[in-house]
C-alpha positions in Angstrom: 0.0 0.0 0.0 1.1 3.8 -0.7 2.6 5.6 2.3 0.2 8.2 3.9 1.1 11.5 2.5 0.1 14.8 3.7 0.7 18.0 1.8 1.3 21.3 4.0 2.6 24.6 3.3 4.6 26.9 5.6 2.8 29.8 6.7 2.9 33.3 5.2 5.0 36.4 6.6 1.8 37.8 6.5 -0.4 35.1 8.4 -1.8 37.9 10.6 -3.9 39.9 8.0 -5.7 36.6 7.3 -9.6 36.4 6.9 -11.9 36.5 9.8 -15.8 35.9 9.3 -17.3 34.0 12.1 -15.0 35.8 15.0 -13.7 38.6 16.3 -10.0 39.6 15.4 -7.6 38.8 17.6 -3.8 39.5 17.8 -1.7 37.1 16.2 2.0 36.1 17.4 3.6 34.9 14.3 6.6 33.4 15.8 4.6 31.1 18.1 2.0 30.4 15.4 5.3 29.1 13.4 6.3 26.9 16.1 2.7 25.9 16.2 2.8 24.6 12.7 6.1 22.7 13.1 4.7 20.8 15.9 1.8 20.2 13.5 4.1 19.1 11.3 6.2 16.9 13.4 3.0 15.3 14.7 2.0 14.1 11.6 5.7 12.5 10.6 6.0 10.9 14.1 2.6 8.7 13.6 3.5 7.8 9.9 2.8 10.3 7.2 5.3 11.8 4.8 4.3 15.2 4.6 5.1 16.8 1.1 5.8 20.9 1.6 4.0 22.8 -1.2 5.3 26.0 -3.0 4.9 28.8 -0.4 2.8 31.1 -0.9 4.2 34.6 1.0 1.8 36.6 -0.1 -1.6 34.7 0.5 -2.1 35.5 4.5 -4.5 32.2 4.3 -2.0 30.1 2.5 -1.3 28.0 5.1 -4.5 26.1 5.3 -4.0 24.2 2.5 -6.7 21.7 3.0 -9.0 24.5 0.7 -7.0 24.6 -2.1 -8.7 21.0 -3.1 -10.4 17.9 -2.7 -8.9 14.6 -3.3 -10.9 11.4 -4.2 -9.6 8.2 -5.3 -7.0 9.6 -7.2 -8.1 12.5 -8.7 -7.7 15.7 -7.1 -10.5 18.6 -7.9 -8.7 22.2 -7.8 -11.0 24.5 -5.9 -11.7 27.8 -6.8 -12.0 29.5 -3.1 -14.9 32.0 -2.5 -12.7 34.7 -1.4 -11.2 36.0 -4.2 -8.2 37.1 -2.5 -7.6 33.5 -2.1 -7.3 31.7 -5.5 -3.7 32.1 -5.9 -3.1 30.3 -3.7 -4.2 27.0 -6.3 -1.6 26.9 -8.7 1.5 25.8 -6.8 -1.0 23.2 -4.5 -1.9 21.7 -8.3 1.8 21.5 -9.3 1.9 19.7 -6.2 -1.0 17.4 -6.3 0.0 16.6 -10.3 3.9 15.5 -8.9 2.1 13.3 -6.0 0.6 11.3 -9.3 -2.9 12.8 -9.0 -5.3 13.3 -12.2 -6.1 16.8 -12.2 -9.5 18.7 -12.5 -10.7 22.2 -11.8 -13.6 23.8 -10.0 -14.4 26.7 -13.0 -16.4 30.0 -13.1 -18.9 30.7 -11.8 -18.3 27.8 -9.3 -17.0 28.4 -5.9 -15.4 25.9 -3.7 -13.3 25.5 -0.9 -11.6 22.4 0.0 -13.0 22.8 3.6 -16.4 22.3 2.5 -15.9 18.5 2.2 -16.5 16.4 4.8 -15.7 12.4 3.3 -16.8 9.2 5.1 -16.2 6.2 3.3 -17.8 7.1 -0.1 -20.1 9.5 1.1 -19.5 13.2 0.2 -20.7 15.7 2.3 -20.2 19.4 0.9 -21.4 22.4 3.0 -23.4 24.9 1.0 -22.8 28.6 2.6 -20.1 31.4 2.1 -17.6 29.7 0.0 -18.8 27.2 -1.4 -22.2 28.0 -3.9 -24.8 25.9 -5.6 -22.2 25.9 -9.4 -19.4 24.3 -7.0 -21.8 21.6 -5.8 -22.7 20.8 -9.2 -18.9 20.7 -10.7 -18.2 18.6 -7.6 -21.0 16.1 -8.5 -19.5 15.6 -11.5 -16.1 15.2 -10.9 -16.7 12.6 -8.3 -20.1 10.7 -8.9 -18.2 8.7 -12.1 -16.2 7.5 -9.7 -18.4 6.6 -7.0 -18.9 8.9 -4.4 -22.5 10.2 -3.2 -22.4 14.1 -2.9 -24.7 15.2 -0.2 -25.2 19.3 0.4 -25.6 20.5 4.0 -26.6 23.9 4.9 -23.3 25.8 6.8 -24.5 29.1 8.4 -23.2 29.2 11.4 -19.2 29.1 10.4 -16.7 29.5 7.9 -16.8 25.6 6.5 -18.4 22.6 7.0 -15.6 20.9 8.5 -15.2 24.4 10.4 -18.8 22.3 12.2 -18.2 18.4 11.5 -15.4 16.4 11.4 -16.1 12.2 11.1 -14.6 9.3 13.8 -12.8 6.1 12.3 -16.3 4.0 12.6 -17.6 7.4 10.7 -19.8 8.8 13.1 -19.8 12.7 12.5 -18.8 14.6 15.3 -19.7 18.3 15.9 -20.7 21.4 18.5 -24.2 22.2 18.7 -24.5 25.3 17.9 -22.4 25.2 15.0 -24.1 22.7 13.3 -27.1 23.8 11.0 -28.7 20.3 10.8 -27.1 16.9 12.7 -30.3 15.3 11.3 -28.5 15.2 7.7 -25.7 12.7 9.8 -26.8 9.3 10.2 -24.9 8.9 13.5 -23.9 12.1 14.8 -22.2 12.9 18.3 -22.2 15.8 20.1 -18.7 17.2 21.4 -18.9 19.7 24.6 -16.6 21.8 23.0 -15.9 24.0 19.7 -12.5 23.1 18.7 -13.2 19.1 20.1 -15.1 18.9 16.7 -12.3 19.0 14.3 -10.2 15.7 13.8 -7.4 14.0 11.8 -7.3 10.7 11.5 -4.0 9.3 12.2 -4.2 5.8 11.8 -4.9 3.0 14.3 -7.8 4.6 16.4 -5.7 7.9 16.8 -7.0 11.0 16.8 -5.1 14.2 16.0 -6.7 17.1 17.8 -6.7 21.0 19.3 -4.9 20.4 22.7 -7.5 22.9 24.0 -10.9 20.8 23.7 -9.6 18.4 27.2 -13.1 17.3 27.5 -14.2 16.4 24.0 -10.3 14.4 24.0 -11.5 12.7 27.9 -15.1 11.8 25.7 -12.7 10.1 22.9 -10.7 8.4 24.7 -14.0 6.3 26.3 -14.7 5.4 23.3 -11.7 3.4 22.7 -9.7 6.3 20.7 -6.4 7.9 21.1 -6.2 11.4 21.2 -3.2 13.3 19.7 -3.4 17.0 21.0 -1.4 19.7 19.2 -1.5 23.3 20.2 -2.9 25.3 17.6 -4.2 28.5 19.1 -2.7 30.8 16.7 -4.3 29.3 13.6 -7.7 29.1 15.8 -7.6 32.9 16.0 -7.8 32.7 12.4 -10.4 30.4 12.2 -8.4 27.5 11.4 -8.5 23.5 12.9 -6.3 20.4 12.5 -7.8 19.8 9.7 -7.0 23.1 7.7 -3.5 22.7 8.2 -2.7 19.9 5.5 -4.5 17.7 3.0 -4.5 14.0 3.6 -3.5 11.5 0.9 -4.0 7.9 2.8 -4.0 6.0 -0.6 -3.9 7.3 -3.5 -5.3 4.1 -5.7 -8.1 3.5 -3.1 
C-alpha cells in the first residue's frame, strides 16, 4: 500500500492579515504560530505520514491552510476555486503539487466556488457544506467530478461558520462529530455525536484509532478516549484565531489508488 502522504505549506509572513468571518480579530504572534505549525508538522511525521511541503505562498495571508485549495478522491484531485477572491492564488503551486504526487487533475471553474474545507468524506459518502464559499455551481462541478467515480455528494446547509468541517469532522467507525450550535442540521448525519466543545469537533485521523486534535478541547479528547480512541493533541491557538483546525492545516493523501 502507498505511504500516507500529507501536503502542507509553511505559513505566510503575512499570516496575521488573514480572513476573519465568524470571529472577532484577535492579535496574532507569528513566531509562536510558526512553532505551532512545526509541531503540526512533526506530529504528523511521528505517527507515519510523509508530509510533502507545497510551494509557499508569502503573499496569501490564508496560504497555510491548505486543505482549501482542493479535494482529493480516489486519485483525482479537484482544484478548488475558493470563494474569497483574494484566495485563488493560492491553487496553482497546491496543483503543481498534487500533479507530482501522481494525481489526475481537474478544476472547479467560473462561476463555481469551492473550498476544499467544505468537504467532509466518510467512506464514499461526500458531504459538501453549501454557505459562504462554497455556492450551488461548486456543488454541481463537484457532483460531476466525483459521482463517475463513485462517491454520493450530499449538500448540507453551513451558516453558522466559515466551512463545514469548520462544524463536523467524522470518527474512524464514521460517526460525525460536531458542537451544537455550530451545526445547522445533525439530522442530515446518520450517526452524529455531540462534542462539549468547539474546537473538540475538528479531527485527523491518524491511523490505528488515533486522533489528531486542538490540545484545547480536554473534554471532547477525555469523551474520545471512552470510546476506545487515542487522542493526539497539538497546540494550535494561533491558527484558531484565524479560524483554522487540525484539519485546515494539511490535505491527507491515505491511498492514493483507493
Amino acid at each position: 500500500m502507498p505511504s500516507k502522504k500529507a501536503l502542507v505549506r509553511h505559513p505566510s509572513p503575512r499570516l496575521a492579515e488573514g480572513l476573519v468571518t465568524h470571529t472577532a480579530r484577535s492579535p496574532i504572534d507569528t513566531a509562536l504560530a510558526l512553532r505551532q505549525w512545526a509541531g503540526y508538522v512533526e506530529t504528523l511525521r511521528s505517527h507515519g505520514w510523509q508530509t510533502v511541503e507545497v510551494d509557499p505562498a508569502d503573499d496569501c495571508p490564508d496560504g497555510v491552510f491548505v486543505e482549501d485549495t482542493m479535494v482529493v478522491f480516489r486519485n483525482v484531485a479537484l482544484i478548488a476555486r475558493p470563494g474569497a477572491g483574494s484566495r485563488r492564488p493560492e491553487t496553482a503551486a497546491a496543483e503543481r503539487a498534487a500533479a507530482d504526487l501522481g494525481l489526475s487533475i481537474n478544476r472547479v471553474r467560473e462561476p463555481g466556488t469551492l473550498d476544499g474545507g467544505d468537504i467532509l468524506k466518510v467512506g464514499d459518502t461526500v458531504y459538501v457544506g453549501r454557505g459562504g464559499r462554497t455556492n450551488a455551481a461548486g456543488v454541481r462541478q463537484l457532483r460531476a467530478a466525483f459521482e463517475p467515480l463513485g462517491a454520493r455528494v450530499i449538500a448540507v446547509p453551513v451558516t453558522r461558520v466559515l466551512h463545514l468541517k469548520s462544524a463536523v469532522t467524522a470518527l474512524p467507525d464514521g460517526t460525525v462529530i460536531g458542537h451544537p450550535p455550530l451545526v445547522d442540521d445533525p439530522s442530515v448525519f446518520p450517526h452524529f455525536l455531540p462534542v462539549p466543545e468547539e474546537s473538540g469537533a475538528h479531527v485527523v485521523l491518524l491511523g490505528g484509532g488515533r486522533l489528531l486534535m486542538s490540545a484545547s478541547a480536554p473534554k471532547t479528547a477525555e469523551l474520545f478516549a471512552t470510546l476506545g480512541y487515542a487522542p493526539v493533541p497539538v497546540d494550535i491557538t494561533e491558527f484558531e484565531k484565524l479560524e483554522g483546525c487540525v484539519t485546515c492545516l494539511s490535505v491527507r493523501l491515505r491511498d492514493l489508488y483507493e
